[in-house]
C-alpha positions in Angstrom: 0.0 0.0 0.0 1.5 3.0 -1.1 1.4 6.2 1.3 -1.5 8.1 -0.8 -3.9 5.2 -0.8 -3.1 4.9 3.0 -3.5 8.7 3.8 -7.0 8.7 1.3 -8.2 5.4 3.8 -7.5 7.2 7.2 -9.3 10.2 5.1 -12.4 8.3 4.6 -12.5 6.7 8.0 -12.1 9.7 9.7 -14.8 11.1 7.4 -17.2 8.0 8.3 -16.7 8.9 12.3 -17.4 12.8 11.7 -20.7 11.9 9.8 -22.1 9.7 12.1 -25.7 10.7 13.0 -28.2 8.5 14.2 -31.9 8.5 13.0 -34.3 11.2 13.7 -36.1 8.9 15.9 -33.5 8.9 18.3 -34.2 12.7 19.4 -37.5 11.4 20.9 -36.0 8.4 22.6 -33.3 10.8 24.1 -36.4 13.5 25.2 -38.5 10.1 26.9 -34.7 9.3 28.6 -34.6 12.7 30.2 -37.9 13.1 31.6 -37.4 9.1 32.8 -33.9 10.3 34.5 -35.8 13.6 36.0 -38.5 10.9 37.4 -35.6 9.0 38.9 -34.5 11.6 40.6 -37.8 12.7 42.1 -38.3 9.1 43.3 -34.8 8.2 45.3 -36.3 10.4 47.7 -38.5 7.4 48.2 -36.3 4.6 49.1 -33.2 6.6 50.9 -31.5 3.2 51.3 -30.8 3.1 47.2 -30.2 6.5 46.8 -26.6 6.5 45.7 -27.7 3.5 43.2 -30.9 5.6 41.9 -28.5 9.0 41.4 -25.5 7.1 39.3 -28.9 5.3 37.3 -30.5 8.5 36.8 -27.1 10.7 35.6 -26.0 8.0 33.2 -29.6 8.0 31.5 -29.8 11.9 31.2 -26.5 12.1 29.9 -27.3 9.1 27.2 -30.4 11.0 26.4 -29.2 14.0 26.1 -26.2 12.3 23.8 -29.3 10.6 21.7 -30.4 14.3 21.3 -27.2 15.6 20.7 -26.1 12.9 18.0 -29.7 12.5 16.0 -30.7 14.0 12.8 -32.8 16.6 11.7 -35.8 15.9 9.0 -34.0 18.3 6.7 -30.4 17.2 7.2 -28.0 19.6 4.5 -24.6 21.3 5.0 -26.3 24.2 6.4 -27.3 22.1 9.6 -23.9 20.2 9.1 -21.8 23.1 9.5 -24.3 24.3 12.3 -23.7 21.6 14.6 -20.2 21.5 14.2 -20.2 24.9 14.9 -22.6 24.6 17.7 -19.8 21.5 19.2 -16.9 24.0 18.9 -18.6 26.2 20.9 -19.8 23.8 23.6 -16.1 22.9 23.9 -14.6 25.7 24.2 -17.7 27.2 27.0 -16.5 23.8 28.8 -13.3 24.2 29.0 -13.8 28.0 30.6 -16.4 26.5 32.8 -14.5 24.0 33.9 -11.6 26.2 34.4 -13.4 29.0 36.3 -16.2 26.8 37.9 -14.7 25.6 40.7 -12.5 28.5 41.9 -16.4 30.8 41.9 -17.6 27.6 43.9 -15.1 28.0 46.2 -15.4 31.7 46.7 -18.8 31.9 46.9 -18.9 28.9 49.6 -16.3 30.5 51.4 -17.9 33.9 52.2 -21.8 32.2 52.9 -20.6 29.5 55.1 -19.3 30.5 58.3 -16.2 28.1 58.2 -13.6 27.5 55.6 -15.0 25.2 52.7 -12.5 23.5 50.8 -11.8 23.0 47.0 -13.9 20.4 45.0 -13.1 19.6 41.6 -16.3 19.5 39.0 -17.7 16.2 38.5 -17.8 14.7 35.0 -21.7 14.4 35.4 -21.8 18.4 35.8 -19.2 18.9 32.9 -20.6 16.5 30.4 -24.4 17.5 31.1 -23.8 21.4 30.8 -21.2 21.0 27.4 -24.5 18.7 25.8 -27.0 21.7 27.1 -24.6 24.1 25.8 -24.3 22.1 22.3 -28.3 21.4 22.0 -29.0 25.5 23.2 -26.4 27.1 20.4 -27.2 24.1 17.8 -31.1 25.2 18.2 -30.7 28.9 18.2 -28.3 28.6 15.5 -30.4 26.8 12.7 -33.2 29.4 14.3 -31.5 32.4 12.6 -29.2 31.1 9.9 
């Protein structure tokens, strides 16, 4: 295999990965997954003896649904909406990485001058990260294709 018919493969699987979308139908599946998670989370108030269990359940199917939601196609798919929601994934990246950056030092701050004693420094989870980027993506993704 000579090296331009190696470099066009990796060129076509890499181009394979970046145009992976799942059906249309998946953007409902992902909507019934959040309101399921938000029920989960209402009901570990219920059974306080599961409620670690019920929260790690609940978090891994909002951020599933939210990635169904994320990942599914729109009825008019074209390379307006393609450019859109890669646009709209650059910009949930880069919000993520300042949140992430600033996040926990404004958490710490803030804890520091309501509580009476010292709070220390927490680190954001991956739940919080991944959940807001995927808001972030879906919010700019939406209001983008609004005004193109």
């Amino acid at each position: 295999m000579d090296k331009k018919s190696y470099i066009d493969c990796e060129r076509n699987r890499i181009q394979k990965i970046l145009d992976f979308r799942l059906p249309t139908s998946f953007k409902w599946l992902g909507m019934v997954l959040l309101v399921s998670a938000f029920m989960l989370f209402f009901i570990r108030k219920q059974f306080p003896e599961y409620t670690e269990l019920i929260r790690s359940i609940g978090r891994t199917i909002f951020i599933i649904g939210l990635l169904c939601i994320s990942l599914a196609r729109d009825k008019e798919e074209d390379e307006m909406t393609i450019s859109l929601r890669a646009q709209s994934y650059a910009i949930a990246f880069i919000v993520g990485v300042l949140y992430a950056i600033v996040m926990p030092y404004v958490e710490f701050g803030v804890s520091n001058i309501v509580a009476d004693e010292t709070q220390a420094y927490k680190e954001l989870g991956d739940f919080q990260l991944l959940s807001f980027m995927f808001l972030i993506q879906i919010g700019f993704y939406q209001t983008l294709k609004r005004y193109r």
